[in-house]
C-alpha positions, 0 to 999 in steps of 0.5 A, a space after each residue: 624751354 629755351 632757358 632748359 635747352 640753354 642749361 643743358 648745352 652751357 649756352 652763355 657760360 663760359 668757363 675760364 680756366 685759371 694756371 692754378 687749376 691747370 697746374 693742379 689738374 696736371 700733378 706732374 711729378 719732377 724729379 729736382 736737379 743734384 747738385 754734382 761735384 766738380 771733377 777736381 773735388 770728387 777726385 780729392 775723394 777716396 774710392 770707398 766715398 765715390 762708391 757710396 755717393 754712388 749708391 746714394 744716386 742709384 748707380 753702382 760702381 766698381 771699385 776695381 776700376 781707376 778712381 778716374 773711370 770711377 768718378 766719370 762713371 758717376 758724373 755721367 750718371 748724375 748729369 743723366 738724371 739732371 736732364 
């Protein structure tokens, strides 16, 4: 009776959890860092160019805009997604 009871409320055992079966219990999901261009390199870039890195990143730009507004507009959103 007393081994039954024992079973039953893991009396004895003790279970350890290793990081390995916590990290695969968790399955987080992280997005990985973009490398973002300095100023000076995406403003040696045409307009057409920082519209296009643009959209690869998921924002989209104006290309009425100054190429100077363009690319902090895109370097805003790229360090955005960085943290």
């Amino acid at each position: 009776m007393i081994s039954f009871l024992k079973s039953l409320f893991g009396a004895g055992e003790k279970k350890t959890l290793k990081l390995s079966d916590y990290v695969a219990n968790k399955k987080r999901k992280v997005a990985p860092l973009i490398l973002v261009p300095s100023k000076a390199d995406m403003s040696k870039m045409t307009k057409a160019k920082l519209e296009e890195m643009g959209r690869n990143h998921g924002i989209e730009l104006d290309k009425r805009l100054t190429k100077d507004k363009l690319v902090t507009q895109l370097r805003k959103h790229m360090n955005a997604k960085n943290k």
